[in-house]
Short mmCIF file of the C-alpha atoms (twelve columns), coordinates in Angstrom:
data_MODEL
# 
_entry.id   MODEL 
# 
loop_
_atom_site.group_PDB 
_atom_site.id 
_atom_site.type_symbol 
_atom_site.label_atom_id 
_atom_site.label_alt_id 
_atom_site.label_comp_id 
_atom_site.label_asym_id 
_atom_site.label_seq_id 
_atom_site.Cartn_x 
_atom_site.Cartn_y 
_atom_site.Cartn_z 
_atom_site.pdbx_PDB_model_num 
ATOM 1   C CA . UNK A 1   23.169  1.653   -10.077 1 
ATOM 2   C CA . UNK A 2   20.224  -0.874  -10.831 1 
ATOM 3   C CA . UNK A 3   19.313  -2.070  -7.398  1 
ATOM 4   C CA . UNK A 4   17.195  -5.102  -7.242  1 
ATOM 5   C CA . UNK A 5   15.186  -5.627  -4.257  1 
ATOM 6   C CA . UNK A 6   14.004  -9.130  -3.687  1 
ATOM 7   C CA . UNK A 7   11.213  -9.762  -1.294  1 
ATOM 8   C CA . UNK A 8   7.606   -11.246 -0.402  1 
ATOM 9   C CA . UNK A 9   6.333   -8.104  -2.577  1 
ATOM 10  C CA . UNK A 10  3.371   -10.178 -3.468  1 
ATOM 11  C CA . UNK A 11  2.288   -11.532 0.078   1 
ATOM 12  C CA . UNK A 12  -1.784  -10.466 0.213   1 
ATOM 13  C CA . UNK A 13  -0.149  -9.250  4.079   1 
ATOM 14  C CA . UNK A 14  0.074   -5.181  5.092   1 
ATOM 15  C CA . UNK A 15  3.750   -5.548  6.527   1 
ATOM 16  C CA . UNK A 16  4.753   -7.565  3.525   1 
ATOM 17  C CA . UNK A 17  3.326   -5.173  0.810   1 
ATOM 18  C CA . UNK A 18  4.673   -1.849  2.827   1 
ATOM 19  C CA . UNK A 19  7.933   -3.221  3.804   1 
ATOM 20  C CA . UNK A 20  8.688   -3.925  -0.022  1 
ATOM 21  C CA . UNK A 21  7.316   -0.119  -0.947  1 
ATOM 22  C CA . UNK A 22  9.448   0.997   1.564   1 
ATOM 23  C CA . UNK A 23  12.489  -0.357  1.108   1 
ATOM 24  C CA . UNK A 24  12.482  -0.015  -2.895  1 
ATOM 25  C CA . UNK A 25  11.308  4.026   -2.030  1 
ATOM 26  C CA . UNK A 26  14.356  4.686   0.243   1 
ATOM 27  C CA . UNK A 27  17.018  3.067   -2.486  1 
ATOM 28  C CA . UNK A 28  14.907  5.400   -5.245  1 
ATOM 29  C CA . UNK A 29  15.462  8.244   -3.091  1 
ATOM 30  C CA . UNK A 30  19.255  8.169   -2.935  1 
ATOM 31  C CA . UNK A 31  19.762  8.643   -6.976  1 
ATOM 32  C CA . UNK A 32  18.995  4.559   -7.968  1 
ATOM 33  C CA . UNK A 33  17.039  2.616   -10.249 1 
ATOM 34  C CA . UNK A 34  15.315  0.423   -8.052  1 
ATOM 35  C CA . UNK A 35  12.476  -2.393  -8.729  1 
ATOM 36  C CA . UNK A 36  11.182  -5.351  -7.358  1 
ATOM 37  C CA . UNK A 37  12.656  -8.506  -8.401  1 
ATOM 38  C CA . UNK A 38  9.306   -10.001 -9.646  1 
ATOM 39  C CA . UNK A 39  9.260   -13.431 -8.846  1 
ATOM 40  C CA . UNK A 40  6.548   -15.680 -9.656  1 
ATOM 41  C CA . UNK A 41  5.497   -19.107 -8.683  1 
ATOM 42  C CA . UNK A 42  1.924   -20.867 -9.482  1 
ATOM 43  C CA . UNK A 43  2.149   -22.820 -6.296  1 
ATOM 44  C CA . UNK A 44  3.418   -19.611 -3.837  1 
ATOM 45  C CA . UNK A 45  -0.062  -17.894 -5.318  1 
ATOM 46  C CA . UNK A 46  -2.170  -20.659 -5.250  1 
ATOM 47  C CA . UNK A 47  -0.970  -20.633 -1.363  1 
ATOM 48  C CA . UNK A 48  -1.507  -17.450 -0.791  1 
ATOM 49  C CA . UNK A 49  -4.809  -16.845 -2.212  1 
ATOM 50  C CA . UNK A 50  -6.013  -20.006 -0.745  1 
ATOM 51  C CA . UNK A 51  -5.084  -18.413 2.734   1 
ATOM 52  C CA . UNK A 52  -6.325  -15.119 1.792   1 
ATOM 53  C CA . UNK A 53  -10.008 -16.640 1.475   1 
ATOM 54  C CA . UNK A 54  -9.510  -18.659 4.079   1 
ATOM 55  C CA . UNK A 55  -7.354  -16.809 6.879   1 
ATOM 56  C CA . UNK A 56  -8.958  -17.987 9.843   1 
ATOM 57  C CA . UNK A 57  -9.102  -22.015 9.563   1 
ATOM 58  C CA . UNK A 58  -9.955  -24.209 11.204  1 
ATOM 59  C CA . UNK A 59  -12.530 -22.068 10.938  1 
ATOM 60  C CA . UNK A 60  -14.204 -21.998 7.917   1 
ATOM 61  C CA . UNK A 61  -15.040 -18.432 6.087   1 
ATOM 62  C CA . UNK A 62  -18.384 -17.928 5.432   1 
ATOM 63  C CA . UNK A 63  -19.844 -16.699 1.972   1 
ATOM 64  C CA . UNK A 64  -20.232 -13.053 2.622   1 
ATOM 65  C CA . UNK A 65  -16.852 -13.268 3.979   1 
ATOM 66  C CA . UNK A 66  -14.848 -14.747 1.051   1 
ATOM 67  C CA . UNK A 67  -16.474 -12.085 -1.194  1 
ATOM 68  C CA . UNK A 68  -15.205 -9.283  1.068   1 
ATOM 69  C CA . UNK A 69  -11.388 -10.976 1.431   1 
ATOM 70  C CA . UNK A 70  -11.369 -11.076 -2.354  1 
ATOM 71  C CA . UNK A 71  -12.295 -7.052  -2.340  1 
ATOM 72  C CA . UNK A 72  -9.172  -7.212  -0.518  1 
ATOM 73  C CA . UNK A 73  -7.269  -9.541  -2.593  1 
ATOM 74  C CA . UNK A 74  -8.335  -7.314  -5.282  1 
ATOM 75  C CA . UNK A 75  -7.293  -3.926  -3.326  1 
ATOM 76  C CA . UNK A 76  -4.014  -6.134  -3.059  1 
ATOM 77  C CA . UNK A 77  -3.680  -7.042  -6.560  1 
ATOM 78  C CA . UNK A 78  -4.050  -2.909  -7.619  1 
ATOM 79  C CA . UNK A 79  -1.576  -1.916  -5.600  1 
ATOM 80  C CA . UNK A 80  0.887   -4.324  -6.769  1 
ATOM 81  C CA . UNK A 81  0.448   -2.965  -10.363 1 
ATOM 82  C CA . UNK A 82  1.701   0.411   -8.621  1 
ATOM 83  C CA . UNK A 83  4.964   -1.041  -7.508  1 
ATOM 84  C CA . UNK A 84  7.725   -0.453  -9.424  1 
ATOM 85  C CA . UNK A 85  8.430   -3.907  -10.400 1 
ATOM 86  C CA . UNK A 86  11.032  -5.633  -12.862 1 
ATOM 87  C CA . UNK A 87  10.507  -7.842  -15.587 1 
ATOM 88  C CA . UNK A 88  8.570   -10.877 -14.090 1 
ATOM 89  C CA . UNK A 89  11.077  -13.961 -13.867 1 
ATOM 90  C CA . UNK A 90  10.064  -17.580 -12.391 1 
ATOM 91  C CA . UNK A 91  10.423  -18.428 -8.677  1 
ATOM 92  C CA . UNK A 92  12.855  -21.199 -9.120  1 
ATOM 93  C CA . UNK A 93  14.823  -20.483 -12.038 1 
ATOM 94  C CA . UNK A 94  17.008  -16.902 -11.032 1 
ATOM 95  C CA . UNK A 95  19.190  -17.027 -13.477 1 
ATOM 96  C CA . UNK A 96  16.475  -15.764 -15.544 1 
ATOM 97  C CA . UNK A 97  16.094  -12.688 -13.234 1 
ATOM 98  C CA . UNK A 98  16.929  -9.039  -15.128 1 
ATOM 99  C CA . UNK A 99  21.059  -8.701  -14.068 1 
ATOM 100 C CA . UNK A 100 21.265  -5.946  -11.842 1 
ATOM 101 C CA . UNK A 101 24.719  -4.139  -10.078 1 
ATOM 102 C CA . UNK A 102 22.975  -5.077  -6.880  1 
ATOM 103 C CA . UNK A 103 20.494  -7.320  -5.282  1 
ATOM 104 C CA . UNK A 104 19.165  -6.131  -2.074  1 
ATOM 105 C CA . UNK A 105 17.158  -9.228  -0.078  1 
ATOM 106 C CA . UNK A 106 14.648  -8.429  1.959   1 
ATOM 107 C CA . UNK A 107 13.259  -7.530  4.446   1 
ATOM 108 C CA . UNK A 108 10.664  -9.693  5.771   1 
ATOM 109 C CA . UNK A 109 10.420  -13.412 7.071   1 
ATOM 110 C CA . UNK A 110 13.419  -13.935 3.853   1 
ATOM 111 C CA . UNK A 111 15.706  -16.395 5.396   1 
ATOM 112 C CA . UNK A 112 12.513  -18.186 7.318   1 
ATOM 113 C CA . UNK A 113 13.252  -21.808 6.983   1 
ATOM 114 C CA . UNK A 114 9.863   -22.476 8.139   1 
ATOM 115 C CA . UNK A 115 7.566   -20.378 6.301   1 
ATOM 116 C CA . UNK A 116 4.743   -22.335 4.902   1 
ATOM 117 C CA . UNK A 117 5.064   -21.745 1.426   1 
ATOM 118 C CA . UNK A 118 8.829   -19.492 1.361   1 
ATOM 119 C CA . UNK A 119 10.361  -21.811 3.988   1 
ATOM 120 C CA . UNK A 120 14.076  -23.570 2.289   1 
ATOM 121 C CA . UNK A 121 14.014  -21.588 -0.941  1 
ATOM 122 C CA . UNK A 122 17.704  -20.661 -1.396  1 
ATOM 123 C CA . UNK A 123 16.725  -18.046 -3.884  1 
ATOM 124 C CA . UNK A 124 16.501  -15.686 -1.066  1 
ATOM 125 C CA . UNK A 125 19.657  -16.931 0.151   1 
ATOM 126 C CA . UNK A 126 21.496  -15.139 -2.949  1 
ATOM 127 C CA . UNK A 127 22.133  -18.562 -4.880  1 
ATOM 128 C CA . UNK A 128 21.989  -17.817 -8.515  1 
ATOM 129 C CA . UNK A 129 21.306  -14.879 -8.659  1 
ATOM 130 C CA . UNK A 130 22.677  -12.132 -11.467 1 
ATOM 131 C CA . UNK A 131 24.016  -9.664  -9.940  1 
ATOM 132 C CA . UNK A 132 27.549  -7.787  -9.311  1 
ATOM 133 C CA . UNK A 133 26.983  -7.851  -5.325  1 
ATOM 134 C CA . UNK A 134 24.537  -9.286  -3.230  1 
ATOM 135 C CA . UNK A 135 23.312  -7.923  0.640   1 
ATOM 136 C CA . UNK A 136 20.436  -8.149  2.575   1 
ATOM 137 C CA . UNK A 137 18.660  -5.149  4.329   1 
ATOM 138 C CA . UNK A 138 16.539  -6.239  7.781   1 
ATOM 139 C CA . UNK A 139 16.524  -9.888  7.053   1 
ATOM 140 C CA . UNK A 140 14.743  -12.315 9.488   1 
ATOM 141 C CA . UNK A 141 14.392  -16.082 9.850   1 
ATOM 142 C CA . UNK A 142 10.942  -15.330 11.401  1 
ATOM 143 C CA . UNK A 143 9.805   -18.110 13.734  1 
ATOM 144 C CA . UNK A 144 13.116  -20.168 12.951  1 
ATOM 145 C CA . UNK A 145 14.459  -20.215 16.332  1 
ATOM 146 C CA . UNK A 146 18.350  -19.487 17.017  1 
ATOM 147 C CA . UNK A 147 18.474  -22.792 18.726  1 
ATOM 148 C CA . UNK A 148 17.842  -25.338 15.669  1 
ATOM 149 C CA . UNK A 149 20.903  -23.526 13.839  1 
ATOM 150 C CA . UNK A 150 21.846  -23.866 9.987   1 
ATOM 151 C CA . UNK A 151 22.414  -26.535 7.901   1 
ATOM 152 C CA . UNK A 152 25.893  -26.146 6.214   1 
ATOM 153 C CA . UNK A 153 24.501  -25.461 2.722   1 
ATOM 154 C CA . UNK A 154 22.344  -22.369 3.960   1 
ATOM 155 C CA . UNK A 155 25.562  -21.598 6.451   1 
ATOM 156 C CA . UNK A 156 27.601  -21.320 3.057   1 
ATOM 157 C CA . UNK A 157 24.948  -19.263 1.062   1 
ATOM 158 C CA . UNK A 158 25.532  -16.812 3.795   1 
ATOM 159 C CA . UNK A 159 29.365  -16.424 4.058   1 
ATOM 160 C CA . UNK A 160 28.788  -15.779 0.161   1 
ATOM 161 C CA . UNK A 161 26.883  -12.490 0.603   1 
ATOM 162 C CA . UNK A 162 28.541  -9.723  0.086   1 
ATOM 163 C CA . UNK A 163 26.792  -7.870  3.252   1 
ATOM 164 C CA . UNK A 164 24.465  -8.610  5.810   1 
ATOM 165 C CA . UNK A 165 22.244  -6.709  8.006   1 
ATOM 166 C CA . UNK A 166 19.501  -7.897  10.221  1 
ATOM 167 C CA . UNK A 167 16.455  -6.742  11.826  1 
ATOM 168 C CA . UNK A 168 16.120  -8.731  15.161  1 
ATOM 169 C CA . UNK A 169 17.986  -10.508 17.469  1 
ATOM 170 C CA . UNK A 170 17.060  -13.952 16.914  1 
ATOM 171 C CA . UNK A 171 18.362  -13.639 13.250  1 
ATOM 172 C CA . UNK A 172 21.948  -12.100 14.226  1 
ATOM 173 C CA . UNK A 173 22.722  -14.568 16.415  1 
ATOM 174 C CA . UNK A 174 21.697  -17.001 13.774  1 
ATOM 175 C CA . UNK A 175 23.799  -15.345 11.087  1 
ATOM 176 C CA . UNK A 176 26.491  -15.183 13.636  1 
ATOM 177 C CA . UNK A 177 26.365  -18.508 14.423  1 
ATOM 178 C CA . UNK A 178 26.416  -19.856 10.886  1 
ATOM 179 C CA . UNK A 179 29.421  -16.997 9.734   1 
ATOM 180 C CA . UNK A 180 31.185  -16.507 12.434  1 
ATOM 181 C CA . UNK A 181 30.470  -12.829 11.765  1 
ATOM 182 C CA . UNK A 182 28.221  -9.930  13.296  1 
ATOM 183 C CA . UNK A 183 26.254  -8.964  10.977  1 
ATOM 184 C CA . UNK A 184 24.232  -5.337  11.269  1 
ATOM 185 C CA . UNK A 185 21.419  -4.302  13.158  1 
ATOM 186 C CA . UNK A 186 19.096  -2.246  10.982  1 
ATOM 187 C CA . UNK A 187 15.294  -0.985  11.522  1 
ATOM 188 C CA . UNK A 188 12.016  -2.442  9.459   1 
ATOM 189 C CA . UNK A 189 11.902  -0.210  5.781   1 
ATOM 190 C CA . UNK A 190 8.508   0.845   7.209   1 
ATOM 191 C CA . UNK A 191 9.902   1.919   10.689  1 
ATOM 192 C CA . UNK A 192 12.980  3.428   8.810   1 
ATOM 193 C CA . UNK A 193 11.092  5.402   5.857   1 
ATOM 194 C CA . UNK A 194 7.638   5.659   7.033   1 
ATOM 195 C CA . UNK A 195 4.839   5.692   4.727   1 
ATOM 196 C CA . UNK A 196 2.844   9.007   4.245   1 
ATOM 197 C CA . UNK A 197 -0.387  8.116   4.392   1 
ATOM 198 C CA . UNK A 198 -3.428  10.357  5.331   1 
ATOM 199 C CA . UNK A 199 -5.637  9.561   7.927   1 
ATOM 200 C CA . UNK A 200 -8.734  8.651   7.721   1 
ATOM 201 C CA . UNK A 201 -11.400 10.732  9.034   1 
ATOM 202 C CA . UNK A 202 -13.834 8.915   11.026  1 
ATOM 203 C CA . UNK A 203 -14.990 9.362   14.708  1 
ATOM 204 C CA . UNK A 204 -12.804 7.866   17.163  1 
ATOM 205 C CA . UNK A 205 -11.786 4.431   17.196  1 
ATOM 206 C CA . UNK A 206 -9.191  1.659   18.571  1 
ATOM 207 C CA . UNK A 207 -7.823  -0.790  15.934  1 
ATOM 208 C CA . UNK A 208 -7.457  -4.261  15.767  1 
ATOM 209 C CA . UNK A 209 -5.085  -5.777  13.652  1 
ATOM 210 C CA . UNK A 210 -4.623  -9.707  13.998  1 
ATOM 211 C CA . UNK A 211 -6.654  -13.179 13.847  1 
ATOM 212 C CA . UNK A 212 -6.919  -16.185 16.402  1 
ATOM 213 C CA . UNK A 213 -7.010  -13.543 18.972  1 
ATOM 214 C CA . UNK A 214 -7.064  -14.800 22.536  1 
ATOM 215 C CA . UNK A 215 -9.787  -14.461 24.416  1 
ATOM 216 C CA . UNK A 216 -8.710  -13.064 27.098  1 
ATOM 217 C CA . UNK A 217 -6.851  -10.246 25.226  1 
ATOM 218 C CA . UNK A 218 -10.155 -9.325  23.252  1 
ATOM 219 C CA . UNK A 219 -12.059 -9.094  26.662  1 
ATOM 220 C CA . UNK A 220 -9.295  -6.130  27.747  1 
ATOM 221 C CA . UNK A 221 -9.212  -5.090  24.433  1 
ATOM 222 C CA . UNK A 222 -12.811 -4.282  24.288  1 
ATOM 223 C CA . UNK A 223 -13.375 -3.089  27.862  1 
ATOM 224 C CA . UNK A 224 -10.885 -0.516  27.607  1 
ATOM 225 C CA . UNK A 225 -12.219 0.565   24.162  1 
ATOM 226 C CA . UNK A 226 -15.516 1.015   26.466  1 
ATOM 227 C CA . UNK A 227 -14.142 2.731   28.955  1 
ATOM 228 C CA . UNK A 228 -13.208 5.533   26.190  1 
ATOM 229 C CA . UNK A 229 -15.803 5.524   24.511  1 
ATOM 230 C CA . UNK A 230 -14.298 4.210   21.209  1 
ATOM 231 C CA . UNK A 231 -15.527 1.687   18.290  1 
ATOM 232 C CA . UNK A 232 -13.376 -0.772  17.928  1 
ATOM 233 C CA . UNK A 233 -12.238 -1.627  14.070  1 
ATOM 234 C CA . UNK A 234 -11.059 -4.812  12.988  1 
ATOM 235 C CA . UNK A 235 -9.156  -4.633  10.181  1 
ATOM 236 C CA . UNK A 236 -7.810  -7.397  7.200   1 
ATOM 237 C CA . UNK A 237 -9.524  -10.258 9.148   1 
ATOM 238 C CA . UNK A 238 -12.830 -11.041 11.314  1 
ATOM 239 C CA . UNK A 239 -12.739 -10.821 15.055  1 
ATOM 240 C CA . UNK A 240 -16.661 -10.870 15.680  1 
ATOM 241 C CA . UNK A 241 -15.953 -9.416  18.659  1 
ATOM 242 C CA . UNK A 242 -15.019 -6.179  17.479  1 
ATOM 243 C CA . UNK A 243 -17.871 -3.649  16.727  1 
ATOM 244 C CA . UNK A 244 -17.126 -3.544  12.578  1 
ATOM 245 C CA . UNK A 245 -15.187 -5.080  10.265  1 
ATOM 246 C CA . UNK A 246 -13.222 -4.071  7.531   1 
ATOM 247 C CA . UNK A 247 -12.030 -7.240  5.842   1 
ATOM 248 C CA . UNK A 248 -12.005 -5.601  2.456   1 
ATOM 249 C CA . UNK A 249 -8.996  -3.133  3.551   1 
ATOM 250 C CA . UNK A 250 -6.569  -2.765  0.935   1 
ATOM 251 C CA . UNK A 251 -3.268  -1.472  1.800   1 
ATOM 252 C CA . UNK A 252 -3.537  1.825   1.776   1 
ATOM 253 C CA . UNK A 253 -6.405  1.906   3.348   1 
ATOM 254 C CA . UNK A 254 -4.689  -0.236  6.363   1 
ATOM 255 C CA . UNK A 255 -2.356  2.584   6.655   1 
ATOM 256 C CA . UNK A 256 -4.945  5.348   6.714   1 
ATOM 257 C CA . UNK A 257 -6.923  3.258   9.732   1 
ATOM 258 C CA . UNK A 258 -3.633  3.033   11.230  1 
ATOM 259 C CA . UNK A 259 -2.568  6.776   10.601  1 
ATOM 260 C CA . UNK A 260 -6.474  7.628   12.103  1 
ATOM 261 C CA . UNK A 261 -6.923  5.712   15.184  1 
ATOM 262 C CA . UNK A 262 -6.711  5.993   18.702  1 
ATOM 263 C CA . UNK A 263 -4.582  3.185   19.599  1 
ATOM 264 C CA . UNK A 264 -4.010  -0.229  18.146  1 
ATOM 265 C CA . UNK A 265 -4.244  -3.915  19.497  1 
ATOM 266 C CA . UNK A 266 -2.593  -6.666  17.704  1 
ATOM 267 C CA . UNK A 267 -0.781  -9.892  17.679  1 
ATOM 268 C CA . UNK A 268 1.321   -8.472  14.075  1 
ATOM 269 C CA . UNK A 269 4.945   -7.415  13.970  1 
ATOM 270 C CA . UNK A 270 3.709   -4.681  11.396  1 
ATOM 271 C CA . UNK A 271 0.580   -3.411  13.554  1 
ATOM 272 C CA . UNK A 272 3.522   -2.657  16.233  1 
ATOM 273 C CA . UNK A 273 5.421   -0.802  13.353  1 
ATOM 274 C CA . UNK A 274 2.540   0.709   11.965  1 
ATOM 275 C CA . UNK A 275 1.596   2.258   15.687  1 
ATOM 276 C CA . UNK A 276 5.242   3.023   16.384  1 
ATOM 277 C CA . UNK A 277 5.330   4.951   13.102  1 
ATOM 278 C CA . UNK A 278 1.788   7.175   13.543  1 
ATOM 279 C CA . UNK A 279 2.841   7.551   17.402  1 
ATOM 280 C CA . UNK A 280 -0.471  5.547   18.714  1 
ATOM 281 C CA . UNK A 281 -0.197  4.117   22.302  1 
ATOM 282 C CA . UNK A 282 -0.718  -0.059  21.491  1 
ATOM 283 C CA . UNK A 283 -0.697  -3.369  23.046  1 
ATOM 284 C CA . UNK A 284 0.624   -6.471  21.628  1 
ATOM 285 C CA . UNK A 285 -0.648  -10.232 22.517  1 
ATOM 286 C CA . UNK A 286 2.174   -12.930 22.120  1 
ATOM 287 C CA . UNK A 287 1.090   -15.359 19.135  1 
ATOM 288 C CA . UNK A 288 3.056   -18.536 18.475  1 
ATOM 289 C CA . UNK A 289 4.308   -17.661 14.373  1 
ATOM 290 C CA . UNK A 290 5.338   -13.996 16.004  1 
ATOM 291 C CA . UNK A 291 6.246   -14.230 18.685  1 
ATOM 292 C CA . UNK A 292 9.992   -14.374 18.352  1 
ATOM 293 C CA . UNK A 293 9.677   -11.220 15.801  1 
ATOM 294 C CA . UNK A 294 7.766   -9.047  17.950  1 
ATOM 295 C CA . UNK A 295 9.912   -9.871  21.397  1 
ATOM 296 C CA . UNK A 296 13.144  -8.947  19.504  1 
ATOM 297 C CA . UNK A 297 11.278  -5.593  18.018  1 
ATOM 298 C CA . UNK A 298 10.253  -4.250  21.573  1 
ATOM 299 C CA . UNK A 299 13.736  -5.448  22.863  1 
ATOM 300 C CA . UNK A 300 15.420  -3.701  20.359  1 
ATOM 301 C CA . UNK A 301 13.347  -0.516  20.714  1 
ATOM 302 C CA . UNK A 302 13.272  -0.676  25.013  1 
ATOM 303 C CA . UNK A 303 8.988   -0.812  24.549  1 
ATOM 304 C CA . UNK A 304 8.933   -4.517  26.110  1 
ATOM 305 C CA . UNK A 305 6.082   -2.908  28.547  1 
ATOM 306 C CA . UNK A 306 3.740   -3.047  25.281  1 
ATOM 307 C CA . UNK A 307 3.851   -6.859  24.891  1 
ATOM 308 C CA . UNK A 308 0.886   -7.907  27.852  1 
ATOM 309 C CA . UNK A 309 -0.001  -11.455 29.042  1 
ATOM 310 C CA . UNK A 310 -2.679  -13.247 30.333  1 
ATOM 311 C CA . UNK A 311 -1.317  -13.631 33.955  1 
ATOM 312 C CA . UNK A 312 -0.459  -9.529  34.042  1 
ATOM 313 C CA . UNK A 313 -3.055  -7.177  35.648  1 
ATOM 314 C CA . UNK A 314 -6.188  -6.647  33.393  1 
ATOM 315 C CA . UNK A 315 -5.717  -3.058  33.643  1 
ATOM 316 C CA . UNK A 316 -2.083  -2.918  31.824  1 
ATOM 317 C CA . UNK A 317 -4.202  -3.173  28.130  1 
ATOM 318 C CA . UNK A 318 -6.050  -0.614  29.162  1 
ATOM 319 C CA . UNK A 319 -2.742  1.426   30.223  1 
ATOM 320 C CA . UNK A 320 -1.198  0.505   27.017  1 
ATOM 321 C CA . UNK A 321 -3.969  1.931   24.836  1 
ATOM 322 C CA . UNK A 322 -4.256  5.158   26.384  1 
ATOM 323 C CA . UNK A 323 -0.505  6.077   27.312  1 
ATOM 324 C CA . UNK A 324 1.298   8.056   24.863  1 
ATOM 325 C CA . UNK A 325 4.269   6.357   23.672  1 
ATOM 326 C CA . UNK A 326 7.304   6.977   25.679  1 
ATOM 327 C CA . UNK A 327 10.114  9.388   24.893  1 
ATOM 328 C CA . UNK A 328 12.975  7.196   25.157  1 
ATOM 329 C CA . UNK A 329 10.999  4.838   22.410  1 
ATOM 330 C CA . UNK A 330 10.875  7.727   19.833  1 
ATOM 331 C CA . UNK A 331 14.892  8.375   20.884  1 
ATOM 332 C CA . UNK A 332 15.920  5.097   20.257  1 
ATOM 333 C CA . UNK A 333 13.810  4.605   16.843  1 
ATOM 334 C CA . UNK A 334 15.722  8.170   16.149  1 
ATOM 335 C CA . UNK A 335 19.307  6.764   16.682  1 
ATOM 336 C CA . UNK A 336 18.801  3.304   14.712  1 
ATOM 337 C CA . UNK A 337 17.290  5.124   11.982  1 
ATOM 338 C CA . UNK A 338 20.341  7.150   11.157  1 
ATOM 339 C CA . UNK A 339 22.430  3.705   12.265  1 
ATOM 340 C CA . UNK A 340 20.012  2.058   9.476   1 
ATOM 341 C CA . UNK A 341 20.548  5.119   7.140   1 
ATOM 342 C CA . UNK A 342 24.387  5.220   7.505   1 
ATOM 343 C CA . UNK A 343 24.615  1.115   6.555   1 
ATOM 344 C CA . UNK A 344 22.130  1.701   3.407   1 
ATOM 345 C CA . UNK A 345 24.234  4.818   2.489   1 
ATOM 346 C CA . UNK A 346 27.488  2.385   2.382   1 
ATOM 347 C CA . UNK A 347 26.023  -0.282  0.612   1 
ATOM 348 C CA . UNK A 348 24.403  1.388   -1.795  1 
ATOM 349 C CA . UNK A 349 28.135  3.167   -2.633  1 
# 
């Protein structure tokens, strides 16, 4: 079959630009022609490279900083040109989309009625789109809580999918809620069909992945990277209080830091994934956009001792960063990978 994938392929984000690889890599692999449905909007780009010079406002980047985040946005750009991507086909007009047999949406924040610039496009709801059948793989609504429901238009859209699976809790009960059916539980592409990626080799280090990092998470954060002995790497965005930055990471270098370090800190959904994946002890911060993505991802795995709060004991962060991950973690990523295997496997029949 030709199997469209449609997806943020073109977020300048890590989890966004690996989750897309992923996915269309795993469909490849099974005897398909897949591609990325390229979309393209001037005002989604103009959105996202405003934020990718300016991640951090309020706060204002600085000149040296802007030229290093558009290294990045250049590493970015590169490693879109790798992806194999379909004939480019405007944002709001799908009918003009290359037909395929089937359209596979997302994963990522697709249904997310709130993203900033994303949010309420019913593209990614399967309207009008050319194609014999039409399923999603890991969807999420993101940070669009269970509790503010659907809207029967976007209820509809999803009784007319052919096939629905989900990657977190908050978006089955959603979907549930909206179709009256259960739809399936499936693992993050990345998490499912990891990336192999070579390390990088450097002397030790812990790696921070994340912005608007609370204070009081940076001051574990760091002492426990002292205690070790490790530098501590901030990657994608500026945390000054991290002892070197690499803003200018492109993707795959972001893996190889990831595939190289010690153990990870973050506030990111994918820096949980992308330490899950290399087997790297980590603690996770809460943050207000993720936090309902990365609650329902340690739920779902049984690793809800890796999320840490302010009120907890100072020394958990340090725990968390120097325990190996546990057994039963690895088991259960083991059974809903062949759960998320078997589901592709049917679809894709």
């Amino acid at each position: 079959m030709r199997v469209g994938v449609l997806t943020f392929h073109r977020c300048i984000n890590y989890g966004s630009y690996w989750q897309a690889r992923q996915l269309v890599e795993a469909i490849a692999a099974r005897g398909h022609e897949a591609v990325l449905l390229d979309h393209r909007s001037c005002e989604v780009t103009s959105k996202e490279w405003r934020y990718a010079f300016q991640p951090l406002l309020p706060e204002r980047s600085g000149r040296a900083d802007i030229r290093r985040y558009g290294a990045k946005l250049r590493a970015f750009l590169e490693a879109f040109e790798g992806l194999p991507l379909s004939e480019p086909f405007d944002l709001d007009a799908p009918a003009a989309m290359p037909p395929v047999d089937l359209a596979v949406i997302g994963s990522d924040e697709v249904f997310n009625l709130s993203h900033p610039w994303y949010g309420g496009r019913d593209i990614f709801y399967g309207a009008g789109l050319p194609a014999r059948r039409v399923v999603t793989y890991a969807a999420s609504f993101g940070n669009y809580d269970a509790s503010a429901g659907l809207a029967p238009d976007y209820a509809g859209l999803l009784r007319r999918l052919d096939a629905i699976a989900v990657r977190d809790e908050n978006s089955r009960a959603l979907v549930k809620g909206a179709t009256g059916a259960d739809p399936a539980m499936v693992l993050d592409p990345v998490l499912q069909n990891p990336p192999r990626v070579a390390p990088v080799d450097e002397p030790p280090y812990l790696l921070i992945y994340g912005h608007h990092i609370p204070d009081w998470f940076a001051a574990r954060v760091t002492a426990a990277a002292r205690a070790r002995g490790l530098r501590s790497i901030s990657v994608g965005y500026r945390n000054d209080w991290a002892d070197e930055q690499r803003l200018e990471a492109g993707p795959e270098a972001f893996a190889a830091l990831a595939a190289g370090a010690e153990a990870i800190a973050t506030t990111y959904f994918h820096g949980c994934i992308f330490a899950l994946v290399n087997g790297k002890p980590f603690a996770c911060a809460p943050s207000d956009y993720r936090w309902t993505k990365v609650r329902d991802l340690t739920a779902l795995l049984d690793a809800e001792r890796h999320l840490t709060f302010e009120d907890r004991d100072p020394r958990e962060v340090a725990a968390l960063l120097s325990d190996p991950i546990a057994p039963a973690i690895h088991a259960r990523i083991a059974a809903l990978r062949s759960q998320s295997g078997a589901w592709l496997d049917r679809v894709l029949a």
